[in-house]
Every structure is written in structure tokens, then in C-alpha cells.
Backbone of each chain as nested JSON, in Angstrom:
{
  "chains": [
    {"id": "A", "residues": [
      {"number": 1, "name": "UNK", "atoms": {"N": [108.794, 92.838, 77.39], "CA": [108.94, 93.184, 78.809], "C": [107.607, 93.698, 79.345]}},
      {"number": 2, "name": "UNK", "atoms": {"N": [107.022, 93.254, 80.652], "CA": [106.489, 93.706, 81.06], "C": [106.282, 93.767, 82.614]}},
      {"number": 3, "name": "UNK", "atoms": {"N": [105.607, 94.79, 82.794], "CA": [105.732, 95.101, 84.349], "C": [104.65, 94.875, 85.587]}},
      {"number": 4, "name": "UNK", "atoms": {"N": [104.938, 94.232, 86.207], "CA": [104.444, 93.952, 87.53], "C": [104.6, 94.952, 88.683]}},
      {"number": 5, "name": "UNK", "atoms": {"N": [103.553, 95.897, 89.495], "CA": [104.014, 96.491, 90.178], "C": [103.175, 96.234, 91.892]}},
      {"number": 6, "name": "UNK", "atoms": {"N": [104.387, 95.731, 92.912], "CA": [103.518, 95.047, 93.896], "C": [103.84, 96.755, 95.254]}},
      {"number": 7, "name": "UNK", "atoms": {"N": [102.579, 96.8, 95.71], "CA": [102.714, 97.804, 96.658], "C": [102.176, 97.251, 98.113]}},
      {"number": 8, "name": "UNK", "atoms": {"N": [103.282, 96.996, 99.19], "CA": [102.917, 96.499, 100.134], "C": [102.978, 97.763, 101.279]}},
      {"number": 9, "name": "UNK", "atoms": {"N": [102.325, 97.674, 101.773], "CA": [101.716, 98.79, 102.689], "C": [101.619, 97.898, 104.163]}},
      {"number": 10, "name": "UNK", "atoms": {"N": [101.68, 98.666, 105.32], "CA": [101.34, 97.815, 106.707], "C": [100.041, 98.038, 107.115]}},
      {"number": 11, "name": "UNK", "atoms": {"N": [99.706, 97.168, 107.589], "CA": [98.267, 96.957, 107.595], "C": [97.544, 98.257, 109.014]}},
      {"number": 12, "name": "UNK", "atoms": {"N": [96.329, 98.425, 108.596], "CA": [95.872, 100.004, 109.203], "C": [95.906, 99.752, 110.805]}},
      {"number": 13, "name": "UNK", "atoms": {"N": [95.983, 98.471, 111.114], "CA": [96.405, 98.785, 112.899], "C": [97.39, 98.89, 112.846]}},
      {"number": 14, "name": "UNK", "atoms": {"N": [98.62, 98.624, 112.285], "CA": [100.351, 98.444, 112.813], "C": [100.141, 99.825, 113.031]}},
      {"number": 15, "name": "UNK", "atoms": {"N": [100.93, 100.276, 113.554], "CA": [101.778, 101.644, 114.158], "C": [103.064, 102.187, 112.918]}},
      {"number": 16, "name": "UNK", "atoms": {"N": [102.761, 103.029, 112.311], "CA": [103.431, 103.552, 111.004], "C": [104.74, 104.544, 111.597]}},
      {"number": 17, "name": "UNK", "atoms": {"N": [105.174, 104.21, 112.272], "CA": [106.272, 105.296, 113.392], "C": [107.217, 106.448, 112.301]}},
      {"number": 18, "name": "UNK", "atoms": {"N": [107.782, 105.627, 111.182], "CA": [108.088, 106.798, 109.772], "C": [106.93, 107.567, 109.301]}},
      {"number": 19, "name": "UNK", "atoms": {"N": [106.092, 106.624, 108.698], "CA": [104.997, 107.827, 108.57], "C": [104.693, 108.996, 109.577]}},
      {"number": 20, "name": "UNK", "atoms": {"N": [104.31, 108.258, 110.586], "CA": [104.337, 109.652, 111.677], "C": [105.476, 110.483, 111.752]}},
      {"number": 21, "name": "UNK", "atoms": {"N": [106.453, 110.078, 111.729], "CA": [107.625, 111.111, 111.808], "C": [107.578, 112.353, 110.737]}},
      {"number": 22, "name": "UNK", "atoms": {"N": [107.174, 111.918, 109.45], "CA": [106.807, 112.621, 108.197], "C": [105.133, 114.133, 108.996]}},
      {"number": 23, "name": "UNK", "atoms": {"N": [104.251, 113.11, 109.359], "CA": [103.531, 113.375, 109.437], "C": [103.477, 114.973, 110.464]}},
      {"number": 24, "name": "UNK", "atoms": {"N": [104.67, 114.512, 111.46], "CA": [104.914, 115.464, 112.439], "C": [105.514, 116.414, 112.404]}},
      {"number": 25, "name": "UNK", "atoms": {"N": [106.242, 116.482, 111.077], "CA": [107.105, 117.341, 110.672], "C": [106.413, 118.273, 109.819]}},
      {"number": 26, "name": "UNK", "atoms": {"N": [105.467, 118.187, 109.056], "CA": [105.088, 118.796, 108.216], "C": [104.433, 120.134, 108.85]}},
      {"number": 27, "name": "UNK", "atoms": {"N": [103.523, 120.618, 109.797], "CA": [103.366, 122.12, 110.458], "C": [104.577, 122.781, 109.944]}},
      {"number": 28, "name": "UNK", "atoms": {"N": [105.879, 122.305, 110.225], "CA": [107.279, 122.977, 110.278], "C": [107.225, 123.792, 108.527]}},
      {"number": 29, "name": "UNK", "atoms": {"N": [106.928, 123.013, 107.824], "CA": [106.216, 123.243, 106.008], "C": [105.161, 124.141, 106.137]}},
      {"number": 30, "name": "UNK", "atoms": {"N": [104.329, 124.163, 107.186], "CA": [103.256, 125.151, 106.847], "C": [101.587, 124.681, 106.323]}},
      {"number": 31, "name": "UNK", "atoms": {"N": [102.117, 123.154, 106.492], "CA": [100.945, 122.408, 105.715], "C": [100.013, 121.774, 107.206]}},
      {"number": 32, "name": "UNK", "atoms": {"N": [99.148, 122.316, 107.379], "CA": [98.052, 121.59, 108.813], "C": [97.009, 121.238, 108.113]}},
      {"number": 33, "name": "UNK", "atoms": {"N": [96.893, 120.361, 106.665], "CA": [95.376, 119.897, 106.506], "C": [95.635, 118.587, 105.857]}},
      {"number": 34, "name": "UNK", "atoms": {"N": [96.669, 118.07, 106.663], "CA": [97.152, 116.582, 106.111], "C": [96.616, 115.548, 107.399]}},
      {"number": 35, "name": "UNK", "atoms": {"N": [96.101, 114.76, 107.301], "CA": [95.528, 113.663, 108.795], "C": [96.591, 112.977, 108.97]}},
      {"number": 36, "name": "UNK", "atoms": {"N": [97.189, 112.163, 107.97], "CA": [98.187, 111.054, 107.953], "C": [98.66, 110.662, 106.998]}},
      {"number": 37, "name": "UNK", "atoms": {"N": [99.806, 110.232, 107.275], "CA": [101.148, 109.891, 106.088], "C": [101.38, 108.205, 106.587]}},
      {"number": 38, "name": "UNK", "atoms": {"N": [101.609, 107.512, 105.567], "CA": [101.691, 106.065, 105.406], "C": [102.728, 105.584, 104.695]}},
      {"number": 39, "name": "UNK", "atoms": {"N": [103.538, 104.945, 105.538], "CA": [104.964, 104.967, 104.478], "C": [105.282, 102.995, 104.048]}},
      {"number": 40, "name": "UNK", "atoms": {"N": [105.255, 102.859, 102.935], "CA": [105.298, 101.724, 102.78], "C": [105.714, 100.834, 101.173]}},
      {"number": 41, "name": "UNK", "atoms": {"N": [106.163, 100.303, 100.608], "CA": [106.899, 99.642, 99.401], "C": [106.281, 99.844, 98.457]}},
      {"number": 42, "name": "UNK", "atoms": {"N": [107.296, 99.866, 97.545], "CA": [106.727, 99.727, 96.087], "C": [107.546, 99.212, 95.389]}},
      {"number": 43, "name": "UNK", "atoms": {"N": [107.078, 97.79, 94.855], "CA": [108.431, 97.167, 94.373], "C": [107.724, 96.444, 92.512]}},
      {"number": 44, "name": "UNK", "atoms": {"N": [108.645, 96.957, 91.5], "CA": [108.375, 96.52, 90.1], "C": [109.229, 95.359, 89.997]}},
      {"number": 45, "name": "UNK", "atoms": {"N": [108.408, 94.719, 89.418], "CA": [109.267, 93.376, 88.852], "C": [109.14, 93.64, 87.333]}},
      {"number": 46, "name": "UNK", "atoms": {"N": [110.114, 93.088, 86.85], "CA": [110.305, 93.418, 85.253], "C": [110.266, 91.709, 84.482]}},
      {"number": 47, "name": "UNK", "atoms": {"N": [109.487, 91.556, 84.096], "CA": [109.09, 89.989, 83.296], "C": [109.689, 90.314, 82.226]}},
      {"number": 48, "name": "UNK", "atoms": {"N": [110.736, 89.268, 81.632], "CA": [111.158, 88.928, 80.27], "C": [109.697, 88.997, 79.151]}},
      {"number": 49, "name": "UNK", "atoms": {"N": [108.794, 88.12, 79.519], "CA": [108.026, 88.103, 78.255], "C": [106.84, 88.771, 78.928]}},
      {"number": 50, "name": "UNK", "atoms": {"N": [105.746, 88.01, 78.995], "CA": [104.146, 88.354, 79.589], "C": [104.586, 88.308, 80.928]}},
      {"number": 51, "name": "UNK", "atoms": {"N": [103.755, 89.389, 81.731], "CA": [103.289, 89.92, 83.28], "C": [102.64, 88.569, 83.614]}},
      {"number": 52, "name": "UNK", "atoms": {"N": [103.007, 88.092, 84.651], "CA": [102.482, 86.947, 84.892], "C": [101.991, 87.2, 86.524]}},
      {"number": 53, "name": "UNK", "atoms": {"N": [101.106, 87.397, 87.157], "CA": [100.462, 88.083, 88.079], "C": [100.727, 86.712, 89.16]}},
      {"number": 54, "name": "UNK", "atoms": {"N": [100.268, 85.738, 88.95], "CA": [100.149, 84.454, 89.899], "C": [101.445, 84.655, 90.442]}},
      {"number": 55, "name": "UNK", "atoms": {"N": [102.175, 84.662, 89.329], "CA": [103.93, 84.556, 90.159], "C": [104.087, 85.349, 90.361]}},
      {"number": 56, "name": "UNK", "atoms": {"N": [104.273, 86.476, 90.478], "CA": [104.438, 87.895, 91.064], "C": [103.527, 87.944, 92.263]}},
      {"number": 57, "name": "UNK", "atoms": {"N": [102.246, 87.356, 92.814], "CA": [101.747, 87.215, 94.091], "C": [102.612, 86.159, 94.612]}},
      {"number": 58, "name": "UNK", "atoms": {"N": [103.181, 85.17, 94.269], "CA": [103.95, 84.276, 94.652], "C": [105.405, 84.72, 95.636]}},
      {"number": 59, "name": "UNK", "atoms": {"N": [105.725, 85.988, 94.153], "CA": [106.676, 86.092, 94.64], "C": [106.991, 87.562, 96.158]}},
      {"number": 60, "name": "UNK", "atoms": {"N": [105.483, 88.085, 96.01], "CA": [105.17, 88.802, 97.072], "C": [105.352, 88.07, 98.237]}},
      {"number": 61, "name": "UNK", "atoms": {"N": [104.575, 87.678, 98.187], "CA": [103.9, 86.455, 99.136], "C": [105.463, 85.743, 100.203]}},
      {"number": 62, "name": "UNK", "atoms": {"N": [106.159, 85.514, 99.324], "CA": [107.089, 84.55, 99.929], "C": [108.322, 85.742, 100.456]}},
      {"number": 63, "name": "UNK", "atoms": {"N": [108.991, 86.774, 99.041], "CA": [110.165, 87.594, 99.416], "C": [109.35, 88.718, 99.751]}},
      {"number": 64, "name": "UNK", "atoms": {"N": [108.236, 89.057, 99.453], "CA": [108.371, 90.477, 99.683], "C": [107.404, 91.153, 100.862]}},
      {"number": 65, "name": "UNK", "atoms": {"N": [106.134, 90.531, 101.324], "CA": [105.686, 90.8, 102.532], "C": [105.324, 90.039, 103.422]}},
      {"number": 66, "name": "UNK", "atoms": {"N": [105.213, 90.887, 104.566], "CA": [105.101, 90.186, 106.124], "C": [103.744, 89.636, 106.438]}},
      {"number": 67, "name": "UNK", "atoms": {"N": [103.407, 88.704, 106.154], "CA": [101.743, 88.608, 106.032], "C": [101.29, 88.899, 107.585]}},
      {"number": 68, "name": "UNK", "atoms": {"N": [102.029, 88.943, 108.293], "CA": [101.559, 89.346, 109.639], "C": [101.457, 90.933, 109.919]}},
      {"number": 69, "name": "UNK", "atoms": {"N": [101.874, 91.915, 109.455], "CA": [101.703, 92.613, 109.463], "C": [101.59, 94.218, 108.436]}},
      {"number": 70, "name": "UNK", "atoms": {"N": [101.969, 93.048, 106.911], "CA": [101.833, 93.835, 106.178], "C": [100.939, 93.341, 104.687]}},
      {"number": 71, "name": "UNK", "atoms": {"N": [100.236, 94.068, 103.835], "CA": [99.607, 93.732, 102.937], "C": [99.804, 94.198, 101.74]}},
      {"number": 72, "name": "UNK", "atoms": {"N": [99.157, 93.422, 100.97], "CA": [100.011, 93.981, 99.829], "C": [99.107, 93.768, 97.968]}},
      {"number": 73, "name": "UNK", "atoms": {"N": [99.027, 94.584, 97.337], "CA": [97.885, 94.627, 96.08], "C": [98.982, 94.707, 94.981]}},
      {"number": 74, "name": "UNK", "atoms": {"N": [98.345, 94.343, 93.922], "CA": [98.938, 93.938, 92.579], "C": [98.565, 94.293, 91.392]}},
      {"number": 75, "name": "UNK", "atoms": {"N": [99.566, 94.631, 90.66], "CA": [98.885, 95.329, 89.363], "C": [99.44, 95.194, 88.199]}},
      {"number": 76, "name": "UNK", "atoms": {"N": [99.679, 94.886, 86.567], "CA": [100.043, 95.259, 85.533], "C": [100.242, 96.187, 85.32]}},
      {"number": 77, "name": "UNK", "atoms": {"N": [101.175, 97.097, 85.208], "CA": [101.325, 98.233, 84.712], "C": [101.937, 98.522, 83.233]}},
      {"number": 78, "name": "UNK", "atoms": {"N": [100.887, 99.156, 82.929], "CA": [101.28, 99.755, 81.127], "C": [102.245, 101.006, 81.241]}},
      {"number": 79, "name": "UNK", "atoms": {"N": [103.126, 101.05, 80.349], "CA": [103.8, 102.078, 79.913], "C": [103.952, 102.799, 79.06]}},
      {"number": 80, "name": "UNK", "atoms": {"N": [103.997, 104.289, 78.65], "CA": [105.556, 104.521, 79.811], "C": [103.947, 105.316, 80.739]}},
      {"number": 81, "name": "UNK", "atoms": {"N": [104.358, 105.755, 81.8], "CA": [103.701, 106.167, 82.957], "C": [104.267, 107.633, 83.102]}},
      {"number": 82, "name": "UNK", "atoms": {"N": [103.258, 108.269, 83.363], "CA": [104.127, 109.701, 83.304], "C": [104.671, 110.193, 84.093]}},
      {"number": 83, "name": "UNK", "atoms": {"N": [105.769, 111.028, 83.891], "CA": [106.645, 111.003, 85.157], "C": [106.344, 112.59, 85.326]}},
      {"number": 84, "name": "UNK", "atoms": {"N": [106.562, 112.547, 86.602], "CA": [105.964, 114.008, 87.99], "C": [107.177, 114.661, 88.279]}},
      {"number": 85, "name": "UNK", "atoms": {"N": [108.289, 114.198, 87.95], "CA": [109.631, 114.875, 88.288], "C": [110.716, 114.19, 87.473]}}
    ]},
    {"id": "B", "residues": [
      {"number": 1, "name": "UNK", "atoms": {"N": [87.879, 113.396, 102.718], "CA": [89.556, 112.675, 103.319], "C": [89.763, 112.518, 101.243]}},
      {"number": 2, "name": "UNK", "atoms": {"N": [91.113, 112.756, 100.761], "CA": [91.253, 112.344, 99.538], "C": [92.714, 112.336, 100.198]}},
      {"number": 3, "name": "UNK", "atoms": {"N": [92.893, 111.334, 99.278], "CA": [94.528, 110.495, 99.453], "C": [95.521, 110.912, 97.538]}},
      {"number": 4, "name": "UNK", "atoms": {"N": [96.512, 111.184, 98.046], "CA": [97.514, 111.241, 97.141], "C": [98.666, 110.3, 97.32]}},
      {"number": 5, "name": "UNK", "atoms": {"N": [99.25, 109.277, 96.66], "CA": [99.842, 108.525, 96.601], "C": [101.53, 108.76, 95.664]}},
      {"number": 6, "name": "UNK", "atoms": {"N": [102.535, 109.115, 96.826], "CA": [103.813, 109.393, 96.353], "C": [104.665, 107.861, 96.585]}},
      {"number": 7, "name": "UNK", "atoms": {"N": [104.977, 107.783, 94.498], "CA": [105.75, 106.617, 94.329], "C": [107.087, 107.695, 94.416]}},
      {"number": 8, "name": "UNK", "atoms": {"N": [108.238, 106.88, 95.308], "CA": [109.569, 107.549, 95.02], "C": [110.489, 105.818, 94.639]}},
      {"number": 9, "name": "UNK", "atoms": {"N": [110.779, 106.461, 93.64], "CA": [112.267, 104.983, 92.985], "C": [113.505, 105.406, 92.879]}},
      {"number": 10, "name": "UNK", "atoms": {"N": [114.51, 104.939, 93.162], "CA": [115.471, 105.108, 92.458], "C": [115.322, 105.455, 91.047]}},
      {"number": 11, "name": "UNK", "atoms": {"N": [116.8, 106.675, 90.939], "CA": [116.776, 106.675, 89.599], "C": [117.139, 105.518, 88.51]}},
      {"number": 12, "name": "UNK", "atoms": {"N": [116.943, 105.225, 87.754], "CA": [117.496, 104.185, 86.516], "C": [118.745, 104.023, 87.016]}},
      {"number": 13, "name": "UNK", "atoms": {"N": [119.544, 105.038, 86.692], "CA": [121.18, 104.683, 86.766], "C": [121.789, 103.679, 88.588]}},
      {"number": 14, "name": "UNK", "atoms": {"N": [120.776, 104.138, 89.165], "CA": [121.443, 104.117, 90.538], "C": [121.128, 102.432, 90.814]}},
      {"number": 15, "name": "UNK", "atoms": {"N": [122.287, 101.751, 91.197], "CA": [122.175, 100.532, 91.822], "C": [120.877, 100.238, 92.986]}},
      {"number": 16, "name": "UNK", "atoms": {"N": [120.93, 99.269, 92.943], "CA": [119.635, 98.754, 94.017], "C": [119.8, 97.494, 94.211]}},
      {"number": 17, "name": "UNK", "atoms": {"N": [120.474, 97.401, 95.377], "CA": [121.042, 96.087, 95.835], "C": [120.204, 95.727, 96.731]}},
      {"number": 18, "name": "UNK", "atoms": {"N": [118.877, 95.957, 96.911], "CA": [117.823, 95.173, 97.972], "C": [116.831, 95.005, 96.817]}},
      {"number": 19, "name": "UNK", "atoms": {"N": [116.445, 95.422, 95.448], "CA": [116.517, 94.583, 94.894], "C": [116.977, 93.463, 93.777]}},
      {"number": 20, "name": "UNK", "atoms": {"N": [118.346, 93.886, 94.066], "CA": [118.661, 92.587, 93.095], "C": [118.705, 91.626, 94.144]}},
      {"number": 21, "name": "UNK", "atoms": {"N": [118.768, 91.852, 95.66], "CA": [118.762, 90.691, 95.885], "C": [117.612, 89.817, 96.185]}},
      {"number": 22, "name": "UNK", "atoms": {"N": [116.37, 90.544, 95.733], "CA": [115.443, 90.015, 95.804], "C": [115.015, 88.676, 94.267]}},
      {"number": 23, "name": "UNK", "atoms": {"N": [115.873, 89.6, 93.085], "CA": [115.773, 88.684, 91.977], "C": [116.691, 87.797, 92.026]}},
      {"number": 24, "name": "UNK", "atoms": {"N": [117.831, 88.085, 92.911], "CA": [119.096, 86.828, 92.981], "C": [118.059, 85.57, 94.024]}},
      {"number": 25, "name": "UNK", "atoms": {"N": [116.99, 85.808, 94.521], "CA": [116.352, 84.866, 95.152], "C": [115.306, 83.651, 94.461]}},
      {"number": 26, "name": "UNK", "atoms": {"N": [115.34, 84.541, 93.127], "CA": [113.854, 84.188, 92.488], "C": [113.85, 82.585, 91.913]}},
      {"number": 27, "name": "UNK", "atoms": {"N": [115.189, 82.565, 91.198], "CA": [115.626, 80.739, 90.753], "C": [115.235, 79.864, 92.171]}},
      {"number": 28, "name": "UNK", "atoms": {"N": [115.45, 80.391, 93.102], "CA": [115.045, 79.426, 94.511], "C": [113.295, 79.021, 94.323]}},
      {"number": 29, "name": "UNK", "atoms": {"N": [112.808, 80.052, 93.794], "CA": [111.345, 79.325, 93.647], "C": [111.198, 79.352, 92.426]}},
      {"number": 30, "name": "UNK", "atoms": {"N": [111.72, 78.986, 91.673], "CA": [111.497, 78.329, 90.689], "C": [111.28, 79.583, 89.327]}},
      {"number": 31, "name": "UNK", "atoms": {"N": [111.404, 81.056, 89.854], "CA": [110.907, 81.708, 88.841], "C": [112.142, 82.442, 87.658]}},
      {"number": 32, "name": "UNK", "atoms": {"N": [112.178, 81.955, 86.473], "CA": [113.069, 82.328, 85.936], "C": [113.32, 83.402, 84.745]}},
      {"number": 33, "name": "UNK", "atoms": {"N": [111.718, 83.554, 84.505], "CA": [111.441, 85.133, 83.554], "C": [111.698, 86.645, 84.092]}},
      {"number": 34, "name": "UNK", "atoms": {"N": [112.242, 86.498, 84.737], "CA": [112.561, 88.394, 85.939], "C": [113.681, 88.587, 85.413]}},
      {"number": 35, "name": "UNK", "atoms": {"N": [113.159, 89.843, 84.819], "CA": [114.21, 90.651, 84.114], "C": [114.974, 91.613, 85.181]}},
      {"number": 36, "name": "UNK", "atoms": {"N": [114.414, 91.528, 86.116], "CA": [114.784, 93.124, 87.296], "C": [113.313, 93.254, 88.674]}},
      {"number": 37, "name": "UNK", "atoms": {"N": [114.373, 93.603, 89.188], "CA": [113.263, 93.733, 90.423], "C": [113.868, 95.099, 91.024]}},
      {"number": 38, "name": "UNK", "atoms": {"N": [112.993, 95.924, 91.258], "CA": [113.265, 97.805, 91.725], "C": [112.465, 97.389, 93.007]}},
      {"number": 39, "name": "UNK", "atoms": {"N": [113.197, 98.573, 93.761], "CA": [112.389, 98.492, 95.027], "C": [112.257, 99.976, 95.591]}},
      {"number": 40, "name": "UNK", "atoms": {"N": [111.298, 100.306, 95.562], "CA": [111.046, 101.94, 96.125], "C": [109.81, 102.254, 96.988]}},
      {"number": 41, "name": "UNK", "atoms": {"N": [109.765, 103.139, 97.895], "CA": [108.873, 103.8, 98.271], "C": [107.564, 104.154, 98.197]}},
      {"number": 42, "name": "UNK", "atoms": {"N": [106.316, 103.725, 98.605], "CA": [104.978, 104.214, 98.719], "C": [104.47, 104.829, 99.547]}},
      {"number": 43, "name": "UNK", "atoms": {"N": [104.283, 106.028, 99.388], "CA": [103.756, 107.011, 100.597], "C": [102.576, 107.233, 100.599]}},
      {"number": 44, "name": "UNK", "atoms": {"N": [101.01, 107.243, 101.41], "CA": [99.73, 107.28, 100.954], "C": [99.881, 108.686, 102.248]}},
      {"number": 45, "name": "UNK", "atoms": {"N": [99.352, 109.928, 101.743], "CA": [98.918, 111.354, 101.92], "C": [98.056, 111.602, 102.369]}},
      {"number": 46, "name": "UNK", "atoms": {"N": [97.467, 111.026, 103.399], "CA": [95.64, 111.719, 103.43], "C": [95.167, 113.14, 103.942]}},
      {"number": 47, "name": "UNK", "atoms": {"N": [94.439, 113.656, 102.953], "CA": [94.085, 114.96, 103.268], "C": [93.538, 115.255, 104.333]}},
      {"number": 48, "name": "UNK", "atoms": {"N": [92.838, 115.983, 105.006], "CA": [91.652, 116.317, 105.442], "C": [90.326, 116.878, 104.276]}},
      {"number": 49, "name": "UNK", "atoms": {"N": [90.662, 117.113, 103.809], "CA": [89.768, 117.946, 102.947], "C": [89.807, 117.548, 101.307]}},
      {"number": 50, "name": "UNK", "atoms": {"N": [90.285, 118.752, 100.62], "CA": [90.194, 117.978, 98.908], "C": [92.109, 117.574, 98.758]}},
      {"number": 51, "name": "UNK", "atoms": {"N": [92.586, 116.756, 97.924], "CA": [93.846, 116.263, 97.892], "C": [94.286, 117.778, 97.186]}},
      {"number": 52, "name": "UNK", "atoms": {"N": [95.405, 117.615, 97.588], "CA": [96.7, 119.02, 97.43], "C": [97.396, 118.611, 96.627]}},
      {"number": 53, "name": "UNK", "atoms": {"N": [97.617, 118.265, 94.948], "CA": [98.513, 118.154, 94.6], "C": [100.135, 118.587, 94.62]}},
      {"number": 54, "name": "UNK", "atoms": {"N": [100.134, 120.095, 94.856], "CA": [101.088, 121.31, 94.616], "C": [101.493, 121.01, 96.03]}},
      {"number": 55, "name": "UNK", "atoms": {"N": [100.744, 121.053, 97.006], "CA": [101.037, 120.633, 98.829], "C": [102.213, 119.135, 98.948]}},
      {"number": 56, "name": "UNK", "atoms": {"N": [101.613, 118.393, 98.364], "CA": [102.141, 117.024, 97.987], "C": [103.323, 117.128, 97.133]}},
      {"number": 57, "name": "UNK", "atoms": {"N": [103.56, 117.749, 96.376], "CA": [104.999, 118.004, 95.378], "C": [105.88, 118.522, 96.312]}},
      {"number": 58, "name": "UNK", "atoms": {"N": [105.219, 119.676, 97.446], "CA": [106.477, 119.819, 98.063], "C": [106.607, 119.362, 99.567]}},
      {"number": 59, "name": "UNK", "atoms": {"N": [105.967, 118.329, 99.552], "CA": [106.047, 117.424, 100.788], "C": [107.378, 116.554, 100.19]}},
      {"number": 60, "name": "UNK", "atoms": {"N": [106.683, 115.718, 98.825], "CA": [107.626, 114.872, 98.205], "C": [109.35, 115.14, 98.251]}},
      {"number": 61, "name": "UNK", "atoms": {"N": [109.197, 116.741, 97.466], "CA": [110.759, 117.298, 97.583], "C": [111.055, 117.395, 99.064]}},
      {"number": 62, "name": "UNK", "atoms": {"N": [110.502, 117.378, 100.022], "CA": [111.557, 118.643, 100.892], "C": [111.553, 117.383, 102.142]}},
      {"number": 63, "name": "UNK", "atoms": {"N": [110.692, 116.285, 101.958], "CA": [110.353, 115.222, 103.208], "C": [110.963, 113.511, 102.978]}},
      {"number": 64, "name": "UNK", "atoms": {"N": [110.022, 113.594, 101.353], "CA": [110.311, 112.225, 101.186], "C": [111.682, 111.782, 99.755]}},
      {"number": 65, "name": "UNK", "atoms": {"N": [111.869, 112.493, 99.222], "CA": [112.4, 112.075, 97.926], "C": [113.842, 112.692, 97.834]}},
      {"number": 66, "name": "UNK", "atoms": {"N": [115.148, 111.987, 97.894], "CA": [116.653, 112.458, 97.878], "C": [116.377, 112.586, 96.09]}},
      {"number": 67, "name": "UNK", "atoms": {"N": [116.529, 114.09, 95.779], "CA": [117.01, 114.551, 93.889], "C": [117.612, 113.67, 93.837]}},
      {"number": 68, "name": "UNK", "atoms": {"N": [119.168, 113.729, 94.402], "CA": [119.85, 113.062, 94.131], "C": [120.299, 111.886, 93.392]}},
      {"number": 69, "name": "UNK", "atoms": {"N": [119.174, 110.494, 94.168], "CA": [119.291, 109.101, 93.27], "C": [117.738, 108.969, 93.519]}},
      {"number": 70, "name": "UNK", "atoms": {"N": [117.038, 110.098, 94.095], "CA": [115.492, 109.201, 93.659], "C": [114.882, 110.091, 92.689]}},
      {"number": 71, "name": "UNK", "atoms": {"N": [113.535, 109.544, 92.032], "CA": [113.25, 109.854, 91.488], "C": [110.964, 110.454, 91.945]}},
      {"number": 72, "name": "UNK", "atoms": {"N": [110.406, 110.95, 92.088], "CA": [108.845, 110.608, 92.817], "C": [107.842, 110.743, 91.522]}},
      {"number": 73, "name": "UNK", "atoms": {"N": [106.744, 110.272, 91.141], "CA": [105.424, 110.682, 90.627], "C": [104.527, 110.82, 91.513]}},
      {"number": 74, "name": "UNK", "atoms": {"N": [103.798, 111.472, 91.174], "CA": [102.599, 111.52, 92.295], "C": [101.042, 111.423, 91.594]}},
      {"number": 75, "name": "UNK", "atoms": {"N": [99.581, 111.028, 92.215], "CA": [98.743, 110.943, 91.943], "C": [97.775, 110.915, 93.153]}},
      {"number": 76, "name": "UNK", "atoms": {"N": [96.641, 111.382, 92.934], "CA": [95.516, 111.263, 93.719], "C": [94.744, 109.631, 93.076]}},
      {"number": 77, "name": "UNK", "atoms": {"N": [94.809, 108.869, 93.891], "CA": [94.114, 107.787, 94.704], "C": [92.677, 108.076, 94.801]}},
      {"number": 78, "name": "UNK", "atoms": {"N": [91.834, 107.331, 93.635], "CA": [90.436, 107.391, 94.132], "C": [90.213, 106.127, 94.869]}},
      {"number": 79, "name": "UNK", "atoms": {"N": [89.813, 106.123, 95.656], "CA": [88.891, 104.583, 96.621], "C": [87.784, 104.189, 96.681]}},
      {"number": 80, "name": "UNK", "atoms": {"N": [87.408, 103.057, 96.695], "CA": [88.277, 102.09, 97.37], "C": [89.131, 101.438, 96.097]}},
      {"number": 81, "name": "UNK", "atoms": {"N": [90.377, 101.0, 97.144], "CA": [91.002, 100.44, 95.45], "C": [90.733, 98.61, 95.603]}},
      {"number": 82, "name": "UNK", "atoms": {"N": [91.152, 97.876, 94.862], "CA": [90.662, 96.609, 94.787], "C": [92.118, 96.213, 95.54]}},
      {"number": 83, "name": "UNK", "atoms": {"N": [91.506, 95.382, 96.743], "CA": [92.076, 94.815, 97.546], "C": [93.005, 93.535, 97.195]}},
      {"number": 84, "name": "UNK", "atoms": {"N": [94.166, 93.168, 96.764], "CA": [94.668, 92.094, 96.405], "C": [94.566, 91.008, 97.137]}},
      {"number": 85, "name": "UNK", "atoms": {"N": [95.346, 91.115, 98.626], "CA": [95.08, 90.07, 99.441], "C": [94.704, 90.85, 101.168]}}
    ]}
  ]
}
């Protein structure tokens, strides 16, 4: 097994209206030294055998982002990854 | 400006029916090694100043991440990262 992990993000002109919502809320936390919050996918694909990257851009590409307004980078990921919570 | 990057996923146990239906799509193009397809959350943090890890943990809890069925890691993002497409 291995893992493919595609992170599509909207591209830096779209208008991030969740992020901002995040973004606007946070004073209420106490936190004023944040510029901006960006809210956007993270999607693992799990390969039976070898990470196969071509098809996993393929399969970005076609199911998983908006090429008009969203972009999106690719990676192999090794495991296990350490977990924060 | 330093950026911290909050992945939030579902937990393991918890269903994820946006993406299985992304792998119930995948035989349509032809791809038949996908063991699983997860679909979660990417949040990019930008500081003003140096990245806040401890600031960011409790942005994660209290803004972006349900205990409940999600799960978050977090990391500081050095840049530029390599642009996929």
C-alpha cells in the first residue's frame, strides 16, 4: 500500500469566503498576528501496490479539481506520519 | 509571513461518503489499483510574524477540527513548495 496525497487549494485570486470567516473570527480567540486563513482539500488516495503519481494527477485532474479555479500539488507520502492529535 | 499548514481528516472509523464516491468513480477511467480515497481538509495559516505552533493547535481545536469524527496534524510549511500544476 501506498499513499498518494493530493492537496488542492483555490487559486490566490479566488475569494476564500470560509477562510475568511475563520480568519474573522479569530480576535474573538485573542489571536491578532494571523494575516490569513486558506481553506482548501486534502484528499489521500490509497494504491493497492506502488504510488503511481501520473494517475493520481489524472485522477486529480479529472475528479478532484476545478482547473478554473482551483490548483492542486502532489506528493508520495511515507509512513506512518506523526500524528498532532 | 511563516505559514502553518492544518491537515484535518476524518477519523479512521468514520465513513466518508464523498470519498468513496470519488473511488466508486475511478473504474470509469480506467483506474483499478485504489485501495481508498479519504477526503479532508487543508487549512494554510499565515502568520504575520514567526509561525505559532501552540496559536495554531488552538485555532485547529476551537475553529477548524470536530474531536468528534475528525482528526488534525499540524506543521509549519517552509516555501516555496514545488508547484505541481
Amino acid at each position: 500500500m501506498a499513499r498518494v496525497v493530493v492537496d488542492v487549494m483555490l487559486k490566490p485570486e479566488i475569494l476564500d469566503p470560509q477562510g475568511q470567516a475563520v480568519a474573522n473570527a479569530l480576535p474573538r480567540l485573542g489571536v491578532v498576528d494571523v494575516a490569513s486563513v486558506r481553506i482548501g482539500k486534502r484528499i489521500e488516495i490509497e494504491f493497492e501496490g506502488a504510488a503511481d503519481l501520473e494517475r493520481a494527477r489524472e485522477i486529480a485532474d479529472k475528479l478532484l479539481a476545478n482547473p478554473v479555479i482551483e490548483d492542486f500539488t502532489m506528493r508520495i507520502e511515507e509512513r506512518p506520519e506523526v500524528e498532532e492529535q
